[in-house]
C-alpha positions as CSV (number, residue, x, y, z in Angstrom):
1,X,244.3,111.0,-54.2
2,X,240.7,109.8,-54.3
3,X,238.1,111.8,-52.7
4,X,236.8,109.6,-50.3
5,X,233.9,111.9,-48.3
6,X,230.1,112.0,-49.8
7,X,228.7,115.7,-49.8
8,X,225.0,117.0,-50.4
9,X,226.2,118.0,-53.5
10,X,228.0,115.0,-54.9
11,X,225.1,113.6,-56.5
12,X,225.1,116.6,-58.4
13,X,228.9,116.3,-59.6
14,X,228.2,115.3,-63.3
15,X,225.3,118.0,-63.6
16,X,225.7,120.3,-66.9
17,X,224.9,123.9,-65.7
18,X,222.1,125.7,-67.0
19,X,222.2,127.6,-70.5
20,X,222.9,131.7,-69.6
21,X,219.1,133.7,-70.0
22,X,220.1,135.9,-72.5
23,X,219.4,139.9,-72.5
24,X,215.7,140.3,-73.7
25,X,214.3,143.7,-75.1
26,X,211.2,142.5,-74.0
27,X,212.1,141.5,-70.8
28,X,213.5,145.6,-70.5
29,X,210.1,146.6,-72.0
30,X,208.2,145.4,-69.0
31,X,211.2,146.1,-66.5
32,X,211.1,149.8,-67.3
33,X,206.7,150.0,-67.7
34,X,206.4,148.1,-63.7
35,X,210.0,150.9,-62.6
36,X,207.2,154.0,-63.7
37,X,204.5,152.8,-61.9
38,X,206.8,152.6,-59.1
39,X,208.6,155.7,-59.5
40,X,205.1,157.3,-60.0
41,X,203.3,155.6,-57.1
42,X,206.8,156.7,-54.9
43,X,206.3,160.5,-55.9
44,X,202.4,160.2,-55.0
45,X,203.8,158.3,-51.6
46,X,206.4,160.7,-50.3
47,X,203.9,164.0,-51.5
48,X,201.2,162.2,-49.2
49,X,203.8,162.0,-46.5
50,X,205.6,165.5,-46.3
51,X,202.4,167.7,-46.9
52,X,199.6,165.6,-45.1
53,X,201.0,163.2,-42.3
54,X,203.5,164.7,-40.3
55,X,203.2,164.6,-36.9
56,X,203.9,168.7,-35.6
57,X,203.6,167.1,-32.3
58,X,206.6,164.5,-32.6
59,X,208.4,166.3,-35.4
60,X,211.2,164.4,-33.2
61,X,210.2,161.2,-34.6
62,X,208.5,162.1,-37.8
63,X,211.2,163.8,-39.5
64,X,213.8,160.9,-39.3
65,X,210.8,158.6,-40.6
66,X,209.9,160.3,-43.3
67,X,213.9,160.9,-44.3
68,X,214.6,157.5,-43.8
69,X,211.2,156.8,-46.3
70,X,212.6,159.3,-48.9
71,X,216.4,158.2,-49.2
72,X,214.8,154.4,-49.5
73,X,212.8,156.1,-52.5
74,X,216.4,157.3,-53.6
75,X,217.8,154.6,-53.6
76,X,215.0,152.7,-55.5
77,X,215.3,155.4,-58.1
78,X,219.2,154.7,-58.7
79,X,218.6,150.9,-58.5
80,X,215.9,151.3,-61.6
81,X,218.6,154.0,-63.3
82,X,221.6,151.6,-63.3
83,X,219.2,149.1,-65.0
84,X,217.5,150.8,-67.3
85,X,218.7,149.2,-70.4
86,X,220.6,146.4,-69.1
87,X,222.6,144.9,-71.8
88,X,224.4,141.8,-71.8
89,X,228.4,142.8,-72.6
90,X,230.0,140.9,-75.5
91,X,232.9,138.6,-74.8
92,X,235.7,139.5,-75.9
93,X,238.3,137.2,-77.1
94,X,240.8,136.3,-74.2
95,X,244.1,138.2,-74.0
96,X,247.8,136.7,-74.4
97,X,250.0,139.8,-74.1
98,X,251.1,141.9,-71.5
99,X,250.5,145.3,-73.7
100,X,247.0,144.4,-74.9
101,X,245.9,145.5,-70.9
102,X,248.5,147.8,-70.0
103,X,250.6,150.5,-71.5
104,X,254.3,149.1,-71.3
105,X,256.6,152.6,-71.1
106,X,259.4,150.8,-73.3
107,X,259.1,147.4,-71.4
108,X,259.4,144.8,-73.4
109,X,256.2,142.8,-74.6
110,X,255.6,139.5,-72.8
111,X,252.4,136.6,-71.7
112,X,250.2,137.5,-69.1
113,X,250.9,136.1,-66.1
114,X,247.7,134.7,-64.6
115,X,247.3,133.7,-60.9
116,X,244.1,132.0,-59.4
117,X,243.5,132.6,-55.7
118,X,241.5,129.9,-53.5
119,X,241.1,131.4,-49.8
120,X,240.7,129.3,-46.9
121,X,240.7,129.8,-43.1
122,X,238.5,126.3,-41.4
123,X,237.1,125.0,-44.9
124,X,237.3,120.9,-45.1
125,X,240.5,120.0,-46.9
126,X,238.3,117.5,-49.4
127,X,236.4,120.9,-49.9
128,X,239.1,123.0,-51.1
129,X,240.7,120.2,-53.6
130,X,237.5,120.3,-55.7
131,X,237.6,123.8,-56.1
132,X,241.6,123.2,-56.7
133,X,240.8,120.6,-59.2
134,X,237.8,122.3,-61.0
135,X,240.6,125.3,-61.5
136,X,243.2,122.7,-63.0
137,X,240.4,121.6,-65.5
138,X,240.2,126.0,-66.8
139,X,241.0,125.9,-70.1
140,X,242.8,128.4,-71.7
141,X,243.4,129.3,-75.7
142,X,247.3,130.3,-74.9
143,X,249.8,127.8,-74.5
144,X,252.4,130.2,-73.5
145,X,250.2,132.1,-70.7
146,X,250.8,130.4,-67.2
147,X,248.2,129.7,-65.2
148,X,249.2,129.3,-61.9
149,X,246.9,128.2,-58.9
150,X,247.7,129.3,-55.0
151,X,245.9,128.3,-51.9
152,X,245.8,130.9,-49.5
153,X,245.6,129.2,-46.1
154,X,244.4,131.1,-43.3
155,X,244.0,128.3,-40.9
156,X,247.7,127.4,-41.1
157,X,247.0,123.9,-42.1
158,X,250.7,123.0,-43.0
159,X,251.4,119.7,-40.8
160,X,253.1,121.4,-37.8
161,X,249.8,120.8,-36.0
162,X,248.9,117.5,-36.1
163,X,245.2,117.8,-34.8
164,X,244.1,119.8,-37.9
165,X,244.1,118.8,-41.6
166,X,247.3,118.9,-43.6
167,X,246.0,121.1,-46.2
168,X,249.5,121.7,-47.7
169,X,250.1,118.4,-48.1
170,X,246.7,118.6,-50.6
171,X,248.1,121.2,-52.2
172,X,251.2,119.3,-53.0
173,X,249.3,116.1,-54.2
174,X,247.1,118.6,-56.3
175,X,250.1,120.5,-57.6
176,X,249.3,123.8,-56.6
177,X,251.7,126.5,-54.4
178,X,250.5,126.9,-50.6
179,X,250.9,130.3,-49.0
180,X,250.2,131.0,-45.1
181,X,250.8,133.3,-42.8
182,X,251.6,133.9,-39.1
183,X,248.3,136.0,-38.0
184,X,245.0,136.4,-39.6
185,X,245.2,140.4,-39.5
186,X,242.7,142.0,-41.6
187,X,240.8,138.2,-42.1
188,X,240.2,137.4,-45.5
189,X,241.2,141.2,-47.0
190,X,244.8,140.6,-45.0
191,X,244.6,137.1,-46.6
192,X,244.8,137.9,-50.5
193,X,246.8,141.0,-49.7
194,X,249.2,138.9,-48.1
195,X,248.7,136.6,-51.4
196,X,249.2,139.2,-53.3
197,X,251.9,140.4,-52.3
198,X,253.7,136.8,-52.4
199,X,252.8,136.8,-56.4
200,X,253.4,137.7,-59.7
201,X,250.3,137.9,-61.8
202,X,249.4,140.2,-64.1
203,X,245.6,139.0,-63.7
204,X,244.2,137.4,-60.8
205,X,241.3,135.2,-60.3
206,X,240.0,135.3,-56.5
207,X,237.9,132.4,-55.6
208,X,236.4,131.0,-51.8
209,X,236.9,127.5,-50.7
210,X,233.9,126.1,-52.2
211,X,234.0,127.9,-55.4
212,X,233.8,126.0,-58.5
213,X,234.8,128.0,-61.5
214,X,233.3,126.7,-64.8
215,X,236.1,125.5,-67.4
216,X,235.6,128.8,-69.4
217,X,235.7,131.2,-66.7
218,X,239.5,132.3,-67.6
219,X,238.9,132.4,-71.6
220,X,235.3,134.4,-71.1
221,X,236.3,137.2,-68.6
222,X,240.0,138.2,-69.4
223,X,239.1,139.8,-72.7
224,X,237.6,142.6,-70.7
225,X,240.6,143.7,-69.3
226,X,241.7,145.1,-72.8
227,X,239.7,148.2,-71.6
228,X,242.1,150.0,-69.6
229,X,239.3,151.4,-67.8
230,X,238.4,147.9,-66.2
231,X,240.1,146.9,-63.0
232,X,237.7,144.3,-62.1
233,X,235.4,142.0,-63.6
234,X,232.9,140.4,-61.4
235,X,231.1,137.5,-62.6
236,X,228.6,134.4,-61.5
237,X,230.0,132.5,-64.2
């Protein structure tokens, strides 16, 4: 089915993206010089503030100030801490078994199942199916690891109603599955849990509406799941 709406982004449609900025040592070098100046000029900051400029007339109001002033510096200092030395992780190459993520206890070996999950709730229909088909087009090294795509539908878009969209009849021209339910409890958290719950994957991919995942977004991120300390990998692509 042809897409027949214009967008503000449809000029944009055949747009390469942008080369990823790659980790710089030098680019740390002058993270980490400006991140002592600030630690330093914070310490001078907060010394100036709890010896000199309390108010003992309004210590009522003062002391929350100046605690709300020093937990900001905290948080600063944990900010600059996490990226210290930010490194850019290596890809790994993507995974095809079930026991290269997960200890199998005398299971027998199998391919990862992989599910991709696009929410929805109001989203235009025309919306959704390019996110649908830019997940289609993910390419992935495995021929025998399905990929299967679901559309979670919190609007209840299924045709009963006929003054809203028929989102699952796009999913059926787009050859996806279509998953609703009867209340929105919990919004969009209720939403994939009640996805979730409905599927199978070993590894799933959550995406909004309007997200369009890259080709390579399956075969670059899966790899790190061979640590069996990761649960999650968060990416912008």
């Amino acid at each position: 089915m042809a897409i027949n709406k214009e967008y503000y982004f449809s000029k944009y449609e055949k747009r390469k993206p942008y080369s990823s900025v790659k980790n710089s040592k030098f680019r740390n070098l002058i993270f980490q010089f400006f991140a002592m100046i600030t630690i330093g000029l914070g310490l001078a900051y907060l010394h100036w503030r709890w010896r000199f400029s309390l108010n003992f007339d309004a210590l009522w109001f003062a002391m929350p100030l100046v605690f709300a002033e020093s937990l900001s510096f905290i948080g600063t200092v944990l900010t600059i801490y996490n990226m210290w030395d930010n490194k850019d992780p290596d890809i790994t190459p993507p995974v095809r078994l079930i026991s290269e993520i997960e200890t199998l206890h005398g299971r027998p070996d199998r391919p990862v199942r992989i599910d991709v999950h696009i929410a929805t709730y109001n989203e235009d229909v025309e919306i959704v199916r390019l996110s649908i088909r830019d997940a289609k087009a993910m390419m992935y090294p495995h021929a025998d690891v399905p990929v299967k795509i679901y559309v979670l539908d919190d609007g209840r878009r299924d045709g009963s109603d006929p003054s809203k969209e028929n989102m699952k009849q796009a999913c059926a021209e787009e050859g996806v599955g279509y998953i609703i339910r009867d209340n929105n409890d919990g919004y969009k958290a209720g939403n994939l849990k009640n996805g979730l719950e409905k599927t199978k994957g070993d590894i799933f991919v959550i995406l909004d509406a309007d997200t369009r995942p890259f080709p390579k977004l399956l075969e670059n991120t899966t790899g790190y799941f061979r640590n069996k300390k990761v649960a999650w990998v968060q990416t912008p692509q």
